[in-house]
C-alpha positions in Angstrom: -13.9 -24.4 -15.0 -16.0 -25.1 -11.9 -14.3 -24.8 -9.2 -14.0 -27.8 -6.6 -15.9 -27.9 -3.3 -12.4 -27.6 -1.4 -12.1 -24.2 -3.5 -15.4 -23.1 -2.8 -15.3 -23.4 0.9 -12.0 -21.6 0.9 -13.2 -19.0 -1.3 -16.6 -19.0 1.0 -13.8 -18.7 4.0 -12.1 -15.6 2.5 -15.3 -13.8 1.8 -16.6 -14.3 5.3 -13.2 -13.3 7.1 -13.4 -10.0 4.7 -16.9 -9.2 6.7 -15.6 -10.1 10.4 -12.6 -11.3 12.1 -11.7 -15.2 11.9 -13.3 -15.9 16.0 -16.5 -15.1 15.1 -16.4 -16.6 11.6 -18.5 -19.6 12.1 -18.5 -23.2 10.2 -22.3 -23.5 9.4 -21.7 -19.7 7.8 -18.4 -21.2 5.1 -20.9 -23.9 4.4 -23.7 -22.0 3.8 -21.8 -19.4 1.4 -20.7 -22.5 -0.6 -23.8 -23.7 -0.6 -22.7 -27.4 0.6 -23.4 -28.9 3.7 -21.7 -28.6 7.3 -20.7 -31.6 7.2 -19.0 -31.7 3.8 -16.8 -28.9 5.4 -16.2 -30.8 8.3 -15.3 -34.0 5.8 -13.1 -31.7 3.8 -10.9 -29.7 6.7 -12.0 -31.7 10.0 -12.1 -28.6 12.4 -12.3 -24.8 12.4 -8.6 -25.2 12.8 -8.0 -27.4 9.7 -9.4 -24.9 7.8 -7.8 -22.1 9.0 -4.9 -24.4 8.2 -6.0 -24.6 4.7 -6.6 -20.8 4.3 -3.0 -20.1 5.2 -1.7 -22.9 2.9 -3.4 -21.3 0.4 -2.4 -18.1 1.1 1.5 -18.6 1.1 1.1 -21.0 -2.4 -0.7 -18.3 -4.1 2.5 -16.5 -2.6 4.9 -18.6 -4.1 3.4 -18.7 -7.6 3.8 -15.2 -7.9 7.0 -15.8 -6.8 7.1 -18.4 -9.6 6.1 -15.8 -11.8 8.3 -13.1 -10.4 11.4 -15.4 -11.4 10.5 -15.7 -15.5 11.9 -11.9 -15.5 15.3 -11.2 -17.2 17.8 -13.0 -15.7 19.4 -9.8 -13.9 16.3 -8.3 -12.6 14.9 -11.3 -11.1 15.6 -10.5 -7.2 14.2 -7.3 -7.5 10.9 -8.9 -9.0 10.6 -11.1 -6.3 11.0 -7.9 -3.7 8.9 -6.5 -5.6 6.5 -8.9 -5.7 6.7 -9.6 -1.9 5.9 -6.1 -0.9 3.1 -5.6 -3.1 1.5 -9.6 -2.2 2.3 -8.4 2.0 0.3 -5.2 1.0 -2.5 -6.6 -0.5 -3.5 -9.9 1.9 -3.2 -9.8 5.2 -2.4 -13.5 5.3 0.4 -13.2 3.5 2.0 -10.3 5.1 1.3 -12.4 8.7 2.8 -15.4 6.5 6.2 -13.1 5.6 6.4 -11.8 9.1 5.0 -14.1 11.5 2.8 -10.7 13.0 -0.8 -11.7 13.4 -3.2 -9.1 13.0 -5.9 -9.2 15.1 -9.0 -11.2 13.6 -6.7 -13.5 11.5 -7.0 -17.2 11.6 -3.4 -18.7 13.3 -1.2 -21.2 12.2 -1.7 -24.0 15.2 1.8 -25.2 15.3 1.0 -28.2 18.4 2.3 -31.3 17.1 0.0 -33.4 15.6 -2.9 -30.4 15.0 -2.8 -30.4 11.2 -6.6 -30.2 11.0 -7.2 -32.9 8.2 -5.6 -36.1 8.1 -2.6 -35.4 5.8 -2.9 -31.8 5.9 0.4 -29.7 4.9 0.9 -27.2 7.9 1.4 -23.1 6.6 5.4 -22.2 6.6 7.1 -20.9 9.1 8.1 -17.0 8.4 11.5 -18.6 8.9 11.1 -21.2 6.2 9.2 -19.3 3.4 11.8 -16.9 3.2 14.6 -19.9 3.1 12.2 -21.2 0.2 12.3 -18.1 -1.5 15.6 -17.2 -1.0 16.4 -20.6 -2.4 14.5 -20.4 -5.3 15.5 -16.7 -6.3 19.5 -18.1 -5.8 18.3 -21.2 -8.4 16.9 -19.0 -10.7 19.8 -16.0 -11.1 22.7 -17.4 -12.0 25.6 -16.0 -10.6 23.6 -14.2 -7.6 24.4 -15.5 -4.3 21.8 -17.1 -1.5 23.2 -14.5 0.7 22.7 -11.8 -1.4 19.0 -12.9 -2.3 18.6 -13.6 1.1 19.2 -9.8 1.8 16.8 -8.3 -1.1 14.1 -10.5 0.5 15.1 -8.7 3.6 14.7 -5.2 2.4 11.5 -6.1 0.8 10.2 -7.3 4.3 11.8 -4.4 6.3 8.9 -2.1 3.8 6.3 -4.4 5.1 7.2 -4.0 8.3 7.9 -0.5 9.1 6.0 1.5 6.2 7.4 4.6 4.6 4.7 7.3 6.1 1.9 8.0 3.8 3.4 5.5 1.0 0.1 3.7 -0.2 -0.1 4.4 -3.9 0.8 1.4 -6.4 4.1 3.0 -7.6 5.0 3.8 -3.9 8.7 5.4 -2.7 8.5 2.0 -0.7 8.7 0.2 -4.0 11.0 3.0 -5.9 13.4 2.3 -2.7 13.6 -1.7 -3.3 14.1 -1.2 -7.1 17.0 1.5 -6.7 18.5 -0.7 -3.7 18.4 -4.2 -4.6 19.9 -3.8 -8.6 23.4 -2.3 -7.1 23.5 -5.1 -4.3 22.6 -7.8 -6.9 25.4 -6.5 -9.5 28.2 -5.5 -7.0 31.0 -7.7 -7.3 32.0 -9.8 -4.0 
């Protein structure tokens, strides 16, 4: 399937941001690696900012469609696939570990939360740390019957607390980072209130 030209300039966006920080990522340089016109970027996001805008959105859906994902596990282990999931989405994208923890790395576009500065007309503003962990927290409580908000609430917490602060030397796919979440987060679901 072809992707649209909304896709393509966010993918063009991604690629360019991987070569140099977002302040010197220019529009006329998105357009070109899409291969459409300046102002066909301009007519899809309206300003550097609107796409910036767009790049985050994009960033915290793809999130929260592996959170989706994470949720079709067996019924008892779905808060530790969502952990699970969170640490290893944080590790591998940047925006979505400045998403989870509202820490911007240097040379990341920023969320421009002034009223009315949504870029395009219409334009869904990125979540707040704040409100993508109340999303997921929500959605992890629908999905495990029997599992308190609270309690998914905390196993989100955990998982972030490994994004944070880093176990030392943990960067291998099967880390002790995520060995920790699994062994922590099946006890705290289980335990009886």
């Amino acid at each position: 399937m072809m992707p649209t030209a909304r896709e393509a300039l966010l993918d063009a966006a991604r690629r360019a941001l991987a070569d140099r920080p977002w302040h010197a990522v220019r529009m006329v340089d998105v357009a070109a690696l899409a291969d459409v016109s300046r102002q066909t970027l301009y007519n899809e996001f309206g300003t550097r900012g609107g796409l910036a805008e767009a790049l985050l959105r994009r960033a915290a859906d793809g999130y929260l469609a592996g959170v989706d994902r994470a949720l079709t596990a067996p019924v008892p282990d779905r808060p530790a696939a969502v952990a699970l999931w969170t640490l290893r989405a944080a590790r591998q994208d940047a925006l979505v570990r400045a998403l989870l923890t509202g820490h911007w790395a240097e040379g990341l576009p920023r969320p421009d939360r002034r009223p009315g500065s949504r870029g395009r007309p219409g334009g869904r503003p990125s979540p707040r740390p704040e409100e993508l962990l109340a999303l997921v927290r929500d959605r992890m409580a629908a999905a495990s019957p029997g599992v308190a908000a609270g309690r998914c609430e905390i196993v989100l917490r955990l998982a972030l607390s490994c994004v944070i602060a880093p176990v030392p030397g943990d960067d291998a796919a099967d880390s002790r980072a995520l060995r920790l979440v699994r062994e922590v987060v099946r006890p705290v679901i289980r335990e009886r209130v």
